[in-house]
Structures are given as C-alpha cells and as structure tokens.
C-alpha positions in Angstrom: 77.1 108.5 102.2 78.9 105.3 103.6 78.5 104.2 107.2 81.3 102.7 108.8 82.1 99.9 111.6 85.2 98.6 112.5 86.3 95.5 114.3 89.0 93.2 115.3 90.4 95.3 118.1 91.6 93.7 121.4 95.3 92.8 123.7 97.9 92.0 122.2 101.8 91.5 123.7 104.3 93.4 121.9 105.5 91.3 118.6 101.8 89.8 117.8 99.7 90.8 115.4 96.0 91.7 114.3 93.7 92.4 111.2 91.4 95.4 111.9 88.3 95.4 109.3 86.2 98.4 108.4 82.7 97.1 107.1 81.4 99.6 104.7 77.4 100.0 104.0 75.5 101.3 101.0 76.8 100.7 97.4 79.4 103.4 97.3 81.8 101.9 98.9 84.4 101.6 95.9 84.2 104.5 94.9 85.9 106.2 97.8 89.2 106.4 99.2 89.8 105.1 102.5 92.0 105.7 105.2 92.8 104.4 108.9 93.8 106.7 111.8 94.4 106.2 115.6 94.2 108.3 118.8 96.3 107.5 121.3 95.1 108.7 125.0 95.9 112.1 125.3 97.0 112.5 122.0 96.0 114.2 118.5 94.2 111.4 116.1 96.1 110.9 113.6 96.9 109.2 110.6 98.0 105.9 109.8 97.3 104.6 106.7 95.0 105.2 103.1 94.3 102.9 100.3 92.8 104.5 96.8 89.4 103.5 95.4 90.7 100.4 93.5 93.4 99.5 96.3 95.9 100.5 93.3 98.2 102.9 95.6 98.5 103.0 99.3 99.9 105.2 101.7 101.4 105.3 105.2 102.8 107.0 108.0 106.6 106.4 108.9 105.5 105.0 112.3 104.4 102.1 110.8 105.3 101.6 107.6 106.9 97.7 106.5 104.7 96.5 109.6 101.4 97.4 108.8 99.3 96.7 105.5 96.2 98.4 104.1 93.8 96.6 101.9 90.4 96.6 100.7 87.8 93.9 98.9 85.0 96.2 97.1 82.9 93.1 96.3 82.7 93.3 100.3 82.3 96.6 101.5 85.5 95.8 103.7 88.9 97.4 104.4 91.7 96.0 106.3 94.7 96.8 108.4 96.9 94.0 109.0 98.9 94.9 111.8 102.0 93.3 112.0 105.3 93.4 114.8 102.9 95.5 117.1 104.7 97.9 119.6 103.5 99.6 123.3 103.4 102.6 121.4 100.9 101.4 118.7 98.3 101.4 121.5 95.3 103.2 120.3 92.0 103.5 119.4 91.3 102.9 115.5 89.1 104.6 113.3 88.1 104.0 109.5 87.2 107.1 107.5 86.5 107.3 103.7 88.5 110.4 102.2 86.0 113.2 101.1 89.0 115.7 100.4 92.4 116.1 98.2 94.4 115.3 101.4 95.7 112.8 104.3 94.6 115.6 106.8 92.1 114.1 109.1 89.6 117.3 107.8 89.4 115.7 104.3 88.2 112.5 105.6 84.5 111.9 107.0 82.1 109.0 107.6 84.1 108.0 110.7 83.5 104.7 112.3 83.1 104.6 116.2 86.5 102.9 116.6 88.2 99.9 117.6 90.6 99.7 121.1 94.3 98.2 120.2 96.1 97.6 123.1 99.7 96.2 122.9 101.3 95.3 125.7 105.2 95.0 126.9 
C-alpha cells in the first residue's frame, strides 16, 4: 500500500497559478495509477484529474481541462498538478488518491492523502 501527502496548497487571486505535489511512500509507487480530486465546501468530492502508471495517458474533467496539467516523476514518488488560470470556483480542498479500481469514480481510488486547501480569490 502507498501513503500519500500532498502539498503546495495556499491563496491565490483569480488568474495565478500553483503546482500541487503528491509525495508517494513505499516502492510501489509506479505501479499505480493516480488521480487528483477536490471537494468544494458543501459539495460532493469529486474528480479532477488521473495520470496512468507511466504518465503515458492522462485524463481530465471538463472544468478544467487546457488549464490544468497532471504529471508524475516515479524516480520520486511524486505527482503533480500544475494549476494554471485559476478561477473562484476552483476553490477547494485537494486530495491525491492512487486508482485501486477500473474507473474515475472516486470508489475505485484509495490511499487518500489528507488534502491540501486551494483558495482562489476574485
């Protein structure tokens, strides 16, 4: 099983940008899928991005797709999401899960980090 921790959270104004990481430990990091998801207060989490084991194919909800941008470096146990043109609406807190199932459901991820706030403001 993989543990996971996320970082790189914080304010931003609309129009900025972060990179979120997902620090992986143990050694089977690479051979999982991975995925980001957010849950916005008062709202469903739900999902935002996935990446395959080799960072070969990558996947991503309308919302913010040509803004944001998935990635991974197995040799460091890390994933990224490189948030880009950030909107009010992207306001959230982020989660990293590795993809235990056939689907993008949130039920065929698990290993869930603890989460990182984003917080764009207008």
């Amino acid at each position: 099983q993989v543990q996971l921790v996320e970082t790189g959270g914080g304010l931003v104004q609309a129009g900025g940008s972060l990179r979120l990481s997902c620090a992986a430990s143990g050694r089977t990091f690479s051979s999982y899928a991975m995925g980001w998801f957010r849950q916005a207060p008062g709202k469903e989490r739900e999902f935002v991005a996935a990446i395959s084991w080799g960072g070969g194919s990558t996947y991503y909800a309308d919302s913010v797709k040509g803004r944001f941008t998935i990635s991974r470096d197995n040799a460091k146990n890390t994933m990224y999401l490189q948030m880009n043109s950030l909107k009010p609406e992207d306001t959230a807190v982020y989660y990293c899960a590795a993809r235990i199932g056939a689907t993008m459901k949130e039920e065929d991820f698990g290993s869930w980090g603890q989460g990182t706030q984003v917080t764009v403001s207008s």
